[in-house]
MARTORGU-895199 format. One record per residue (C-alpha): z, x, y; residue in one letter; residue number from 1. Coordinates in pm, 1 decimal. Each point is the difference from the previous one (the first is absolute). Layout:
N
REC        up      east     north  r    k
REC         Z         X         Y  A  NUM
...
//
This chain:
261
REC        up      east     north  r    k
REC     559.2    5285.2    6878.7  X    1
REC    -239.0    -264.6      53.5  X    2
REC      24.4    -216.9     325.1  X    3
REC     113.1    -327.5    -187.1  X    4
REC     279.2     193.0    -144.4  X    5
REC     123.6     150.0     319.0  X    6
REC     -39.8    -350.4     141.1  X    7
REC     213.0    -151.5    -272.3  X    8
REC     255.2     244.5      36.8  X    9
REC      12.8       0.7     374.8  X   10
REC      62.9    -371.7     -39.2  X   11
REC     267.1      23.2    -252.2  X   12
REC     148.3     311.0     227.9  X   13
REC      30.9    -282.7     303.9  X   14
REC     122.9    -257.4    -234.0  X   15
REC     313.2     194.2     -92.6  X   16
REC      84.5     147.9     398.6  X   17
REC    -190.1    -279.8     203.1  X   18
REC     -95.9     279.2     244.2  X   19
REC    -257.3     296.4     -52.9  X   20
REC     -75.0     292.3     235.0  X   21
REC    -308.8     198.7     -57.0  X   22
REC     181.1     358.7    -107.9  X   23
REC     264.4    -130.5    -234.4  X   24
REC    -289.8    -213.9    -191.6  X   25
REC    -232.3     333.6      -1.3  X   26
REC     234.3     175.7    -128.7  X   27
REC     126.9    -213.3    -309.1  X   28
REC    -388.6     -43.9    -107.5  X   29
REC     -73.4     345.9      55.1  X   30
REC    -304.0    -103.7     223.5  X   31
REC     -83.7      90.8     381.6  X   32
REC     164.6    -165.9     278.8  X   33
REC    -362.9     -63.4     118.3  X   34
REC     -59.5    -206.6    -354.9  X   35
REC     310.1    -232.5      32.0  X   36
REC     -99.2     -98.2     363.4  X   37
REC    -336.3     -56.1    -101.5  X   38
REC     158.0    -226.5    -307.4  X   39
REC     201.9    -170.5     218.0  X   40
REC    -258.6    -114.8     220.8  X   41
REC    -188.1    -108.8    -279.9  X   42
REC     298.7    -188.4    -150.6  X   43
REC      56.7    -179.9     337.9  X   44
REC    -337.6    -119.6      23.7  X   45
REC      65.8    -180.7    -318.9  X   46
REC     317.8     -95.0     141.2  X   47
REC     248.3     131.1    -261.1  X   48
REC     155.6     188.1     260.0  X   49
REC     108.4      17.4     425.1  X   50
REC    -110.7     338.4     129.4  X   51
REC     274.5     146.8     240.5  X   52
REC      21.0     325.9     183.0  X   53
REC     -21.9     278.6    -263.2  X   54
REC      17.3    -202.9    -310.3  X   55
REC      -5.6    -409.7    -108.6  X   56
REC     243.3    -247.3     -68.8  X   57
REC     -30.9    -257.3    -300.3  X   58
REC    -145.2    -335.0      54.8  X   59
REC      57.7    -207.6    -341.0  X   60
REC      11.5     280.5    -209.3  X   61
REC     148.6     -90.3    -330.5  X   62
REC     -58.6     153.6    -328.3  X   63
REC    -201.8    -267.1     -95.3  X   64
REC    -271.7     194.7     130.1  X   65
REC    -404.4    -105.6     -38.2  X   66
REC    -175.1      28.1    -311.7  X   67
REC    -221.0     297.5     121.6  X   68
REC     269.9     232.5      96.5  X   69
REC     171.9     -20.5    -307.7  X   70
REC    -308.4     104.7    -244.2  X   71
REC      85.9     361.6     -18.3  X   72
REC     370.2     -41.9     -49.4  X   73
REC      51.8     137.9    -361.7  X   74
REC    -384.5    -118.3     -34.4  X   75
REC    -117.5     212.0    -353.1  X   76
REC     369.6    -131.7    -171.4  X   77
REC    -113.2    -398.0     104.4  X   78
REC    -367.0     114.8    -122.3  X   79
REC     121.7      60.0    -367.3  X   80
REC     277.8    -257.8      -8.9  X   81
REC    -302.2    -217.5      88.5  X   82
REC    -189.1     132.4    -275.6  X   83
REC     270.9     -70.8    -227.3  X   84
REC      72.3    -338.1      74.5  X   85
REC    -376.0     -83.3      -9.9  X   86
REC       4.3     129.3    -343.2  X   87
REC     228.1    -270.3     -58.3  X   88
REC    -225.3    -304.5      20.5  X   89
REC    -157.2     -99.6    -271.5  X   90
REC    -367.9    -203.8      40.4  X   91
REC      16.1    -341.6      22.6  X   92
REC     349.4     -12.9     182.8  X   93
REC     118.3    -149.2     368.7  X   94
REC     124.3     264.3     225.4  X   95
REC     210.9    -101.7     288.4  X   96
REC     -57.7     292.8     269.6  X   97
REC     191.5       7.0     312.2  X   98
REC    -114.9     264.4     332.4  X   99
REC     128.8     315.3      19.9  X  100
REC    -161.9     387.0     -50.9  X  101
REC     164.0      16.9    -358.3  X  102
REC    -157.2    -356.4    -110.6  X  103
REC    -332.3     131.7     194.4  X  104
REC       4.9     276.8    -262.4  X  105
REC      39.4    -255.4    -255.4  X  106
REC    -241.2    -182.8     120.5  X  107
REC    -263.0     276.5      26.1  X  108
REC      42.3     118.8    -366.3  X  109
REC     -28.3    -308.4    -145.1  X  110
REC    -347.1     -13.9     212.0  X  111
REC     -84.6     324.4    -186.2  X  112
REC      89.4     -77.4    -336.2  X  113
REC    -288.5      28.4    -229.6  X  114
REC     148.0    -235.1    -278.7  X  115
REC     -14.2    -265.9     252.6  X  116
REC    -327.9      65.4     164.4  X  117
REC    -219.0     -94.0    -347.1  X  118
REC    -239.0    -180.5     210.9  X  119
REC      74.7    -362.6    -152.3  X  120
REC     -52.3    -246.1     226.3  X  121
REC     337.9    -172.7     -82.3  X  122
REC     252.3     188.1     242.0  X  123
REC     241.2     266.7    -181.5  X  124
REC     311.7     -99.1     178.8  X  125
REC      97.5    -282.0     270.2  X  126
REC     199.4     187.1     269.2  X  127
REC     184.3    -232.9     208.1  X  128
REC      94.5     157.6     329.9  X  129
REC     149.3      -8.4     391.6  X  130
REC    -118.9     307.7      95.8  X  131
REC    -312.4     -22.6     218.5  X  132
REC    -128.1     369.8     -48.4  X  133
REC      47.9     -21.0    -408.1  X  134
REC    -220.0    -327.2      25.3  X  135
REC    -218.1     153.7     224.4  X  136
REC     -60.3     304.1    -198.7  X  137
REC      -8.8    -116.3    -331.1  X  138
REC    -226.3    -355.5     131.2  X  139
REC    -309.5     240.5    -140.2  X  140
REC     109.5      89.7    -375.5  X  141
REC    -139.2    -302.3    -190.2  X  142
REC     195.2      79.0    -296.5  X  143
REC     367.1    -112.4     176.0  X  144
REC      12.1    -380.9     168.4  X  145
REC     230.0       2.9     311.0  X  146
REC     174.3    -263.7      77.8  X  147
REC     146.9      41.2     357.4  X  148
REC     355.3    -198.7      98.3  X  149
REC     -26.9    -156.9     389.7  X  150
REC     201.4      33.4     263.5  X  151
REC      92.0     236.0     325.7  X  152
REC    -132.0     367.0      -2.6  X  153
REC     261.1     286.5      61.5  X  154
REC    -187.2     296.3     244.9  X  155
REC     236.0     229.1    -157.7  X  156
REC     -53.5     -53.4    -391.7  X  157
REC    -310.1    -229.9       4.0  X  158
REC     200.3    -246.5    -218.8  X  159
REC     -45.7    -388.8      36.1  X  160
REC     339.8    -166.8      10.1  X  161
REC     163.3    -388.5      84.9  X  162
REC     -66.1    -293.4    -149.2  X  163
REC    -388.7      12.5     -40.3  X  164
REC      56.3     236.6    -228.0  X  165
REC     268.8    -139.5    -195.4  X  166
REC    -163.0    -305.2     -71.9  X  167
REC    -264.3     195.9    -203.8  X  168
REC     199.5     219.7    -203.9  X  169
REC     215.7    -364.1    -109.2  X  170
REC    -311.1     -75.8    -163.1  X  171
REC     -79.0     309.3    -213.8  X  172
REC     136.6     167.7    -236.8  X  173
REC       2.8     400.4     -80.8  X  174
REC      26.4     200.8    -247.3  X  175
REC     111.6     303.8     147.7  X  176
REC     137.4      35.0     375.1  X  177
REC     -24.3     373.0     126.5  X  178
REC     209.8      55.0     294.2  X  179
REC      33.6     228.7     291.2  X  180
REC     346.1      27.7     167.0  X  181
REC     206.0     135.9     264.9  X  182
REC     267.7     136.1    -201.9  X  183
REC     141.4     -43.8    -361.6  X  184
REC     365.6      -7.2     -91.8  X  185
REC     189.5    -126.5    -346.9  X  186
REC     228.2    -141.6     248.8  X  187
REC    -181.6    -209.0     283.2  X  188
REC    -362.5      30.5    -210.1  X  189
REC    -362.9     -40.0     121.8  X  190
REC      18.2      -0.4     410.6  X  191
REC    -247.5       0.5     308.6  X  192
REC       7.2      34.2     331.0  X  193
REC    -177.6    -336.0      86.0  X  194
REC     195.8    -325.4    -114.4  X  195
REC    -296.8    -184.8     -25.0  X  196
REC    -195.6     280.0    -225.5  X  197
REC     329.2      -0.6    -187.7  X  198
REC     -30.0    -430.3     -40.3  X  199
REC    -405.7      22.0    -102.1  X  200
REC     118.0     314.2    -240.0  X  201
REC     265.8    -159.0    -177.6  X  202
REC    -231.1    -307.3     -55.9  X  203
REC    -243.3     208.1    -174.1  X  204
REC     294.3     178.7    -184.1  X  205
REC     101.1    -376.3    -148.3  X  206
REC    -358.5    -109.3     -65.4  X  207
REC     -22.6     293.8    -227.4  X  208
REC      82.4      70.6    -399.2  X  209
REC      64.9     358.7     101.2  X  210
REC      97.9     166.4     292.5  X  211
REC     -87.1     396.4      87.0  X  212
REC     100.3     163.2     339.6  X  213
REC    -182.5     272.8      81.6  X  214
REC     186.1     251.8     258.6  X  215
REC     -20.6     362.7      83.2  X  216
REC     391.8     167.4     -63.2  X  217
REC      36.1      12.3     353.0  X  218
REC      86.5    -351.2     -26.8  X  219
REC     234.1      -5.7    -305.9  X  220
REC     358.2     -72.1      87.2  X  221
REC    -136.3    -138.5     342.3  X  222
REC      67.3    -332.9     211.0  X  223
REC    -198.0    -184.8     232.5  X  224
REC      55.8    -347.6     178.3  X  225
REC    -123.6    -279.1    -238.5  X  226
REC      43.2     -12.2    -395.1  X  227
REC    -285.2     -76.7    -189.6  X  228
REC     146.6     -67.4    -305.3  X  229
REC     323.8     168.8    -185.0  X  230
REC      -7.1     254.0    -272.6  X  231
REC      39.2    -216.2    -285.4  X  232
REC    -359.6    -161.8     128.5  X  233
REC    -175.0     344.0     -87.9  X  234
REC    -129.6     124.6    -269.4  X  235
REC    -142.4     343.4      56.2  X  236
REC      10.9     236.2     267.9  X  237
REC    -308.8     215.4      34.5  X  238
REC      92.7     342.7     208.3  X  239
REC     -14.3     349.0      33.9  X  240
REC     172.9     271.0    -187.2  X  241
REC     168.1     112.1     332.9  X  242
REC     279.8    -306.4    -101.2  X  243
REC     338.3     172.2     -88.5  X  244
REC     160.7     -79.8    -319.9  X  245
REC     302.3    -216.2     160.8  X  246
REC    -276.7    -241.7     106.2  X  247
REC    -161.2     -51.2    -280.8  X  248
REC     328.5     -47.7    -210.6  X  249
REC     105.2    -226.8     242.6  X  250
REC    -310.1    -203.8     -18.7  X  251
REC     -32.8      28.2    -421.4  X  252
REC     377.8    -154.8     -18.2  X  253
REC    -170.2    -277.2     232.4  X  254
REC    -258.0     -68.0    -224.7  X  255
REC    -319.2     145.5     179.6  X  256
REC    -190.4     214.8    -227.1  X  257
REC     -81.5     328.1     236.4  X  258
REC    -333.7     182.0     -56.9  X  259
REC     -77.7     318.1     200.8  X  260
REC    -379.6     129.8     130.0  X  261
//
């Protein structure tokens, strides 16, 4: 198990009982007692945690945890729904892209796709995003133009949210919006953790002629805090084939057309 892992499941370990000691945490990763004191030091120097005497209490530990410990959570499913949903696009189009690892997936195939890297010097595809590592990373391919949205950085999803950014995406207009989300339910729809992610998402949800969420299984028949938008709002749902069958009839009779990885 690599160390982010164990961190991210240490984390979501003290989310649920508020309270860690050192054996009971060694013992449900199947790692030393030795390792989970040395991770806990590490995660209280970052001040995710409060060390105590044999173990660590939480210290704003929600399950809205930071971008970096949640890459390898389900990571080679999110790599081909990623895949798939770049696949999607079509040159020429506007691509709303919100932050998340699925949408970084996205984001990285559609850097990679050779139909859009023909060496033109007109840009592919105009990807309009609030995610500061997906601008960041993709700033270099010349084939896509980025358009970044203002506003307030998140530390733990690197999106841009508020009114800075809302004033942008008022002014554009998108083809396609791909979303990550916190959960997916034919009931209370697309959801995330972070009201104001959920306000900037459903934005770029309206602003767009199609809407796809992208979203590991994991998620399906999930809730989180804010609604981005509600099922009738989505078009497709882009996840893995670990979905059960319930789900996706309960999603068809919505309306969302499910595709598996």
């Amino acid at each position: 198990m690599s160390r982010y892992r164990r961190w991210n499941e240490l984390l979501e370990l003290l989310a649920e009982a508020g309270q860690l000691q050192v054996e009971d945490a060694a013992k449900a990763l199947d790692v030393s007692p030795a390792t989970v004191r040395r991770d806990f030091d590490e995660l209280a120097s970052q001040q995710m945690l409060t060390r105590i005497r044999g173990g660590a209490i939480a210290q704003g530990v929600t399950y809205d945890l930071p971008l970096r410990y949640k890459t390898e959570r389900h990571s080679s499913e999110k790599q081909r729904i990623g895949a798939l949903a770049a696949g999607m696009v079509r040159a020429g189009q506007i691509v709303g892209l919100n932050g998340g690892t699925t949408t970084t997936e996205v984001a990285r195939a559609l850097a990679t796709r050779p139909d859009l890297g023909s060496g033109s010097a007109t840009p592919a595809l105009t990807l309009v995003t609030n995610a500061l590592n997906i601008a960041t990373d993709l700033a270099i391919r010349q084939h896509i133009k980025i358009v970044v949205t203002g506003g307030v950085a998140r530390p733990q999803s690197y999106e841009l949210t508020g009114p800075l950014g809302t004033s942008v995406l008022e002014q554009v207009t998108l083809d396609l919006a791909i979303l990550g989300v916190d959960g997916i339910d034919a009931a209370a729809g697309a959801t995330a953790h972070h009201e104001g992610e959920a306000s900037i998402n459903w934005l770029m949800a309206r602003q767009a002629n199609q809407v796809i969420i992208v979203a590991d299984s994991s998620k399906v028949g999930g809730r989180a805090f804010a609604r981005i938008c509600t099922i009738r709002e989505i078009d497709v749902l882009v996840t893995d084939a670990g979905i059960g069958a319930s789900d996706v009839a309960r999603l068809e009779a919505a309306g969302v057309d499910v595709v598996t990885a």
